[in-house]
C-alpha positions, 0 to 999 in steps of 0.5 A: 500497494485490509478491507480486502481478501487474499487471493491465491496467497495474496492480499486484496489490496495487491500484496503479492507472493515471493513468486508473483511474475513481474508481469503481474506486478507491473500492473500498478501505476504510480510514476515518478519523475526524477531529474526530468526522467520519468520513471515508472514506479515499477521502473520498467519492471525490467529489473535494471538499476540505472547508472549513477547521474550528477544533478545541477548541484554536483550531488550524485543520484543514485537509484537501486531497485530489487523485487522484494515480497513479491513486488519491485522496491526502488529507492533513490537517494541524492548524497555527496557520497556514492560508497555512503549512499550505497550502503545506506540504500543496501542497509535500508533493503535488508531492513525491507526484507526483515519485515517479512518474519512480521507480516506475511501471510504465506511465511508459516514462521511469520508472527502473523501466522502464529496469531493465526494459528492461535485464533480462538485458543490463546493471546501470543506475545508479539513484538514491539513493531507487529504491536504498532502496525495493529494499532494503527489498523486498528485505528484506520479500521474505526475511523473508516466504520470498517471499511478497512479491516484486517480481518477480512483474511477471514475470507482466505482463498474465495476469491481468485483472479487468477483462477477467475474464480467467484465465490458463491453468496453462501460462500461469503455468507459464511465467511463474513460472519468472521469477518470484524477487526473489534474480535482483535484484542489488543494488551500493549502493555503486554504486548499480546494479541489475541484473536477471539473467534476461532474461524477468524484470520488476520492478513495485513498486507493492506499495509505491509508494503506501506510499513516496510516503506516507512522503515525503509526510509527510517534507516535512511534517516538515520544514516543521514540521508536526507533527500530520497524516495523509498517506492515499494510497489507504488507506495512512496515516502519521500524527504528532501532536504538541502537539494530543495528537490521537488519530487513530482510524483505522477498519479495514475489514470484508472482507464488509460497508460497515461497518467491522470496528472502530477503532485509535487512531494517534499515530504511525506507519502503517497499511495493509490489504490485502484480496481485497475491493479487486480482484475478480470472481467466476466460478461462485462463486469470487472471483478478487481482486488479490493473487496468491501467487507460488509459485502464480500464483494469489490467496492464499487463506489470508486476506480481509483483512491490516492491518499497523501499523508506523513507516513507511508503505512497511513497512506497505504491503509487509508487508500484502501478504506477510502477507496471502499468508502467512496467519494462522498464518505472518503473525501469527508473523513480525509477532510477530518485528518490532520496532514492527510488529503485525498483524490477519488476518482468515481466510477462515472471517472468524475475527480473528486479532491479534499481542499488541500489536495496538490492543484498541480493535479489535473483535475476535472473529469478524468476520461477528458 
């Protein structure tokens, strides 16, 4: 599920292109478990919507996943009607792919994209949703001193797992230096943006998945669906309502395929960030996907970042800055926010939680 670069048409933060092959999504790991069936976020990546199941209650649990910009969506809604459940899911699915005329970077007619091509020149007239979304980057970018910043698109292609490529530092010298989310103006009132330096470029998918989960769950919501998870590539947004269901959510080992442990969600979102999604290795060093901005290279004060917070686009963001910030800085700024907690896993796979971090988590070291 920024402080990040692109690579080969995607966000550092593991935003991927309508063509990325699902091998590839299947990477991130972030779990599930439902009705005492554990579900891989990613489902098995398979592409199957299970069959409807009754719970205990005689409440039907339906689930439908579709891979959606690049990554596999899955919602799953607790209803006393299947054909209402079942619209509001498929209502909720069109709502995620109406997002993408907003935020995608390789969509040349995106709102995005015509920022970009505006850099340097002139403000462009946004809507009222691509407005917020760049607020509350903005917002994330100075509470964590920039260690989240949508701006690092300045950076483009430099970087490429795929191709294994590494930039030289020249190469990144350069890049930087365009490199600040402060050369963003934005004019809500007018509802303009304007990008200062000409060299600079915006990619938002340190967020996107986040944002089209929460608008996702907002269609839910007012179709009066009360009991759901919204997963989009393993950013979750949970509710529950007169099921009472406790969502247990498993929260991924950096190292191993078996999960670190399990947090309980009745409300709220969930999301990890990990140098385990994207990566490759070169004579023992492991080049992953997260890409610290005052350096240009990955952050390596962290394996592996899951942020809880109200909404989903917060958790996605947060996770990304956290994950750049370290333990240390991380863990002290979670502990400031109202209704955000935090579990950082260090490089030595040492744990490492705010206060209020679900104890249900087992914790400890995570190579134990």
């Amino acid at each position: 599920m920024s402080s990040t670069s692109q690579f080969d048409r995607s966000s550092a933060h593991g935003e991927t292109g309508p063509d990325t092959p699902l091998r590839w999504i299947c990477r991130r790991r972030l779990f599930v478990t439902v009705l005492g069936a554990a579900l891989c976020a990613l489902a098995a990546c398979s592409g199957d919507t299970p069959a409807p199941q009754r719970t205990a209650e005689g409440r039907i649990h339906l689930a439908v996943e579709r891979p959606l910009m690049g990554t596999l969506f899955r919602i799953d809604v607790i209803v006393d009607d299947e054909k209402t459940g079942r619209s509001s899911i498929d209502e909720a699915f069109r709502e995620v792919e109406n997002a993408e005329g907003l935020l995608s970077n390789w969509d040349e007619n995106s709102q995005i994209s015509e920022l970009n091509r505006a850099a340097g020149r002139q403000p462009v007239v946004v809507s009222h949703e691509l407005m917020t979304v760049l607020q509350r980057a903005r917002d994330v970018a100075v509470l964590t001193s920039g260690a989240f910043d949508i701006t690092f698109a300045s950076c483009g292609g430099l970087w490429s797992i795929r191709e294994r490529r590494i930039p030289s530092d020249d190469e990144l010298a350069a890049c930087l230096d365009h490199v600040d989310y402060r050369q963003v103006a934005l004019d809500p009132n007018q509802s303009a943006v304007f990008l200062a330096d000409p060299d600079a470029r915006l990619g938002i998918a340190g967020l996107a998945k986040g944002y089209r989960v929460d608008r996702a769950a907002r269609v839910l919501e007012r179709r009066g669906i009360t009991d759901y998870v919204v997963n989009g590539g393993g950013d979750m947004r949970v509710a529950t309502g007169a099921s009472g269901t406790r969502w247990p959510i498993k929260v991924a080992h950096p190292r191993r395929d078996a999960p670190l442990g399990t947090v309980e969600l009745t409300s709220g979102a969930i999301a990890t960030s990990g140098d385990y999604e994207w990566f490759f290795e070169e004579d023992g060093v492991r080049y992953h996907h997260i890409i610290d901005p005052v350096t240009g290279h990955p952050a390596r004060k962290t394996t592996s970042a899951t942020v809880i917070a109200s909404s989903a686009v917060d958790a996605d963001a947060l996770a990304t800055g956290l994950f750049v910030m370290g333990p240390e800085k991380g863990l002290a700024l979670a502990e400031r926010l109202p209704g955000v907690e935090a579990l950082l896993i260090a490089p030595d796979l040492s744990v490492h939680t705010t206060s209020g971090f679900p104890s249900v988590v087992v914790l400890g070291s995570a190579d134990s």
